[in-house]
MIVEX-55443 format. One record per residue (C-alpha): residue in three letters; x, z, y. Coordinates in steps of 0.1 Angstrom, whole numbers, plus 2048, in hexadecimal, padded with zeros to 3 digits. Each point is the difference from the previous one (the first is absolute). Layout:
BEGIN
+------+-----+-----+-----+
: resn :   u :   w :   v :
+------+-----+-----+-----+
:  ALA :   X :   Z :   Y :
...
+------+-----+-----+-----+
END
This chain:
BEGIN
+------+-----+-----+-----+
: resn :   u :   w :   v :
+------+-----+-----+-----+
:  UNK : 4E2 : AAB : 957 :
:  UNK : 7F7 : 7E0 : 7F0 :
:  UNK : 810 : 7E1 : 7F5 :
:  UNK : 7F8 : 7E2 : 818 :
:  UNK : 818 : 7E3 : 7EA :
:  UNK : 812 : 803 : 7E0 :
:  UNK : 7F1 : 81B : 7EC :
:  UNK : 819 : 813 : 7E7 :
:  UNK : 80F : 7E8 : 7E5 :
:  UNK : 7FB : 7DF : 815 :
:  UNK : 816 : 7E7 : 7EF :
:  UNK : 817 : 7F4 : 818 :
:  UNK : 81D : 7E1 : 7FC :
:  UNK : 820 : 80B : 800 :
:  UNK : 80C : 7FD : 825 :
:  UNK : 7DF : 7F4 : 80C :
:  UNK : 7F7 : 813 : 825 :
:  UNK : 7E4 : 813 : 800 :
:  UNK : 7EA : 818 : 81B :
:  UNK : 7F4 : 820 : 7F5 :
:  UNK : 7E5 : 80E : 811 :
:  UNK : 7EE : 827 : 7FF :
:  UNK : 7E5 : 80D : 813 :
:  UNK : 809 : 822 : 80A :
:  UNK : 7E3 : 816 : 815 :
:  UNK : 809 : 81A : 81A :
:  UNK : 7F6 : 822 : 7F4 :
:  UNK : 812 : 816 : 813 :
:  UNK : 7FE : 80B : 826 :
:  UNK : 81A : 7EE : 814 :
:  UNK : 802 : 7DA : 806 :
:  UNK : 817 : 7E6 : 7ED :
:  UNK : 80D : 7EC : 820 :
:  UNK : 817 : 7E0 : 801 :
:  UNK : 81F : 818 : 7FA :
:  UNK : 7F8 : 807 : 7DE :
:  UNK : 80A : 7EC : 7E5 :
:  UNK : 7F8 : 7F8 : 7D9 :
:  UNK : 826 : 805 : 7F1 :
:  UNK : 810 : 7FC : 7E1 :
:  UNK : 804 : 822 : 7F1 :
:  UNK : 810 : 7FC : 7DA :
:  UNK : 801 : 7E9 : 7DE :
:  UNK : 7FF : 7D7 : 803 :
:  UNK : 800 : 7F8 : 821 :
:  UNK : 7FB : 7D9 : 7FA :
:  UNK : 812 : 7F2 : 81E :
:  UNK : 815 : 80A : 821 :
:  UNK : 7E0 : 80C : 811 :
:  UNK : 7FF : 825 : 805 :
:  UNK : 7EC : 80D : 81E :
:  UNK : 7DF : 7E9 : 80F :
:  UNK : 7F1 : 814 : 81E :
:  UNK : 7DA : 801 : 7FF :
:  UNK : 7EC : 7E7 : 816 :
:  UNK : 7EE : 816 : 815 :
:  UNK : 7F1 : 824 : 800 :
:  UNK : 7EC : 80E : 7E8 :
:  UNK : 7E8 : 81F : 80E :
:  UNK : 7F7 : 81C : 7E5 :
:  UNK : 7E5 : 7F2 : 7E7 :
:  UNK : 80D : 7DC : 809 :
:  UNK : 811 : 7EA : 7E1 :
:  UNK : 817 : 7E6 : 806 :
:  UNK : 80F : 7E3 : 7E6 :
:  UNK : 827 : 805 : 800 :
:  UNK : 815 : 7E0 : 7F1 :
:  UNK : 828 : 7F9 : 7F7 :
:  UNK : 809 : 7DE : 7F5 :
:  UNK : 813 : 80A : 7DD :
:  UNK : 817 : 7EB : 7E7 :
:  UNK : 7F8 : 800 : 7DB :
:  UNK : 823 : 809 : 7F1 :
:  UNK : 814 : 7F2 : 7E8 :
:  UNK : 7FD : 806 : 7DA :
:  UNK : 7E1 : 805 : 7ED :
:  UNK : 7EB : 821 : 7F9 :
:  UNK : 7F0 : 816 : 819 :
:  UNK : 809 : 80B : 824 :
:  UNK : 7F4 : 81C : 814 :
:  UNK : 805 : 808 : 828 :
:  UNK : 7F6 : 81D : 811 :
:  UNK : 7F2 : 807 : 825 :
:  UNK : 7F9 : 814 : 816 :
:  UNK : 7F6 : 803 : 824 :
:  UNK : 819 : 80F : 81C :
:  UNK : 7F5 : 810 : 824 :
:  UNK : 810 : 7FB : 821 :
:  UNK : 819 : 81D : 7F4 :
:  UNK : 80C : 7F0 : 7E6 :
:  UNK : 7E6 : 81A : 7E7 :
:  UNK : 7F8 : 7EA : 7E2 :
:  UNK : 7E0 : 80A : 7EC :
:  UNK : 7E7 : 7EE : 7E6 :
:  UNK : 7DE : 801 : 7F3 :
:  UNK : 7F1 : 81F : 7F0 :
:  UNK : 7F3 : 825 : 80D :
:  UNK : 824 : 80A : 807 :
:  UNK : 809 : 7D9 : 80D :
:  UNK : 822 : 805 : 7EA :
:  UNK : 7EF : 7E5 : 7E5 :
:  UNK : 811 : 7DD : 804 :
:  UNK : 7EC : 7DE : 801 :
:  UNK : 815 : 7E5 : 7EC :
:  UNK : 7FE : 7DA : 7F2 :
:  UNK : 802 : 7FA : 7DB :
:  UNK : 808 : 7DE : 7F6 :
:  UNK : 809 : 7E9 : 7DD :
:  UNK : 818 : 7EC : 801 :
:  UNK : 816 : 7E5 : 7EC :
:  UNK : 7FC : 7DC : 7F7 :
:  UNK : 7E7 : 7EA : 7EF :
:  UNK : 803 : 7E1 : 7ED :
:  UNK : 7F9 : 7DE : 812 :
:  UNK : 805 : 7DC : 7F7 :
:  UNK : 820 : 804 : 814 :
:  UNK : 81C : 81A : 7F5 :
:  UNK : 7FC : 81F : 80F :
:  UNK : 81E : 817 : 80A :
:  UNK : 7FF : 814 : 7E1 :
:  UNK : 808 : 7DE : 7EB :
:  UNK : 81E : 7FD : 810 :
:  UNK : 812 : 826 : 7FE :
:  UNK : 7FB : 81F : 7ED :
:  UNK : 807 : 824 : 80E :
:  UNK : 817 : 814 : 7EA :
:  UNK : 808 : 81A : 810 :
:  UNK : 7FE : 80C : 827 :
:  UNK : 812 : 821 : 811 :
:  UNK : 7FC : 81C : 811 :
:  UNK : 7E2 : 80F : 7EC :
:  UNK : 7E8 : 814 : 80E :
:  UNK : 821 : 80B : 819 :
:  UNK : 805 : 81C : 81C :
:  UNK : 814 : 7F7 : 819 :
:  UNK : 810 : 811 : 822 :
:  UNK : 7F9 : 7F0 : 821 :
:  UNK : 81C : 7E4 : 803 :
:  UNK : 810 : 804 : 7DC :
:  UNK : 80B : 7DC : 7F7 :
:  UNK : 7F4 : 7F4 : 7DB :
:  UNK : 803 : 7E4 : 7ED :
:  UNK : 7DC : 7F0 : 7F9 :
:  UNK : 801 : 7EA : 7DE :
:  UNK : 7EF : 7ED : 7EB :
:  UNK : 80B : 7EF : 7DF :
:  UNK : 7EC : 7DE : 7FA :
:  UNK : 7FF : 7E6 : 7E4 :
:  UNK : 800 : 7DB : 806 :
:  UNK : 7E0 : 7F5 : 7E9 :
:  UNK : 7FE : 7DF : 819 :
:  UNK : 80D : 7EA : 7E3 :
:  UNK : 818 : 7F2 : 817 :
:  UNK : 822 : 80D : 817 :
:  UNK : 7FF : 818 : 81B :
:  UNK : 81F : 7EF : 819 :
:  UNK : 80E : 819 : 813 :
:  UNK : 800 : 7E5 : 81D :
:  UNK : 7DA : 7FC : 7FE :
:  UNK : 7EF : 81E : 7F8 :
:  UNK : 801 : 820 : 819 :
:  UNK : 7EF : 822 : 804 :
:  UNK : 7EF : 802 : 81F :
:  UNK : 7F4 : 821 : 80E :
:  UNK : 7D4 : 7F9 : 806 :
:  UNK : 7F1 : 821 : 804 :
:  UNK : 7FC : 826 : 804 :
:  UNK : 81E : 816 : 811 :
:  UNK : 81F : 7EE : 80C :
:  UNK : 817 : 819 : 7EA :
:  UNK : 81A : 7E4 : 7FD :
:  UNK : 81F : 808 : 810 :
:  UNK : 813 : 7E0 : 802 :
:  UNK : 7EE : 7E1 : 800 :
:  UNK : 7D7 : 7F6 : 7F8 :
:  UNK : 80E : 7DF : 7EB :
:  UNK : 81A : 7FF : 7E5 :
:  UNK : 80C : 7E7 : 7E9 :
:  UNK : 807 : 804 : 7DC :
:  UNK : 81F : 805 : 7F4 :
:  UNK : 804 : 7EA : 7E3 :
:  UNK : 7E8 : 7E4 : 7EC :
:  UNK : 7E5 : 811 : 7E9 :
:  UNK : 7F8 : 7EE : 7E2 :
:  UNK : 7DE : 804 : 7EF :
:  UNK : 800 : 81A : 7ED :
:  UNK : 815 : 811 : 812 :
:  UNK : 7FF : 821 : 816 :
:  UNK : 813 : 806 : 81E :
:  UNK : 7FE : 81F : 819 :
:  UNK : 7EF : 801 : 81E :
:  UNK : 811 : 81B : 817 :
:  UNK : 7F7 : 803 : 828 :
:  UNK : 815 : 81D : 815 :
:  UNK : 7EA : 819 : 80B :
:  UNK : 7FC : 819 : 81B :
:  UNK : 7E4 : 81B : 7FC :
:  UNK : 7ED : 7FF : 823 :
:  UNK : 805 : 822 : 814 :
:  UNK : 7DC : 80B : 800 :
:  UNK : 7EC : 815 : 7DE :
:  UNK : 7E8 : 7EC : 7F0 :
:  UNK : 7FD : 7E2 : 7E5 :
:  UNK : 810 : 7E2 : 804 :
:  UNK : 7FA : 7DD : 7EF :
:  UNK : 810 : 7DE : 806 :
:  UNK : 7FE : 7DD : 7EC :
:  UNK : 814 : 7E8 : 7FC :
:  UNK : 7F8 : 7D9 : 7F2 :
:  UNK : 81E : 7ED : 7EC :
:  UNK : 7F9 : 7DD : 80A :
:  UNK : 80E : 7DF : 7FA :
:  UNK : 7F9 : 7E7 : 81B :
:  UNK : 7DC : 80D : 80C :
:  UNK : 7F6 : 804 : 7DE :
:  UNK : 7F7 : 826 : 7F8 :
:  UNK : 80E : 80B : 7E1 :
:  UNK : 7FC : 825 : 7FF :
:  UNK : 7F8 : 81C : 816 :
:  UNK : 819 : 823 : 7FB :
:  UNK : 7F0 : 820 : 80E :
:  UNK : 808 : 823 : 803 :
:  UNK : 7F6 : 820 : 811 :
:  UNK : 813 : 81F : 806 :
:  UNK : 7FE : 824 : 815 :
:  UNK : 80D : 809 : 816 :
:  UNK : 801 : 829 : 802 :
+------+-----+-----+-----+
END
């Protein structure tokens, strides 16, 4: 196996799309056709895409470069998916003598400064729930984040919306909600979405953007499990 595009630690802007790309080689004895597929098998999954079938088949001893299009969460730090590859059965397996080894992407993320603002000068993350959370398959949740208003100016609760962008639709009302009430600066206000847990085991992630007009002010991530 061997990273094609964005080696481990590539800094990455928050929300920005990416395509991640491995070149995996054939070494067993049976041939990887059409049917099977690079999936998503646990941590950050970094956007609503799952499952990408290989494009075309790879005879023993043959490599082949796999790609997903990914999105760089929200939030800053770093963020780690994992992958593996699945046969026409539905039999996933990795890299590795035993093939039970996962192949991931490790990315950076977070803001920098510029000349203009970026969305960290405009909120500050408190506090965000679940943590590190188990779920069932279709338990509903509240997902929340408490932010502080470091704009210098007014958040009007007719202006400024949270706006589902990325990752696992989890929401189980609406993608778009308004807030409830004006935030002045310095003020910090809760940011709650209702949540379903999808009906499948493995990590989930979504993000969310709190926007005011089409200006970005924050992104809100979270990921949880689903057992």
């Amino acid at each position: 196996m061997a990273d094609e595009s964005i080696p481990d630690g590539t800094y990455i802007s928050n929300g920005a799309i990416f395509t991640k790309i491995w070149r995996l080689r054939n070494s067993g004895a049976c041939a990887w056709t059409t049917n099977y597929a690079l999936v998503f098998d646990q941590g950050y999954s970094m956007g609503q895409t799952l499952k990408v079938n290989l494009g075309s088949t790879v005879l023993p001893g043959q490599t082949i470069d796999v790609n997903v299009t990914l999105t760089a969460p929200g939030g800053n730090g770093d963020f780690q998916g994992f992958w593996k590859l699945q046969d026409e059965g539905g039999n996933r397996f990795g890299i590795g003598p035993d093939g039970a080894t996962s192949f991931w992407v490790l990315i950076s993320t977070g803001y920098v400064s510029t000349s203009t603002p970026a969305a960290s000068g405009y909120c500050s993350q408190v506090a965000v729930s679940p943590v590190d959370a188990t779920f069932s398959p279709g338990n509903e949740l509240d997902m929340r984040w408490t932010i502080t208003n470091i704009s210098g100016w007014t958040w009007s609760k007719n202006n400024v919306d949270y706006i589902y962008v990325s990752g696992t639709k989890m929401y189980k009302y609406n993608p778009t909600y308004d807030l409830n009430a004006d935030v002045p600066s310095g003020s910090s206000v809760d940011i709650i979405v209702d949540t379903v847990a999808p009906t499948s085991r493995g990590y989930y992630s979504t993000t969310w953007a709190l926007m005011n007009g089409s200006t970005t002010l924050c992104y809100l991530s979270n990921t949880i499990y689903v057992k």
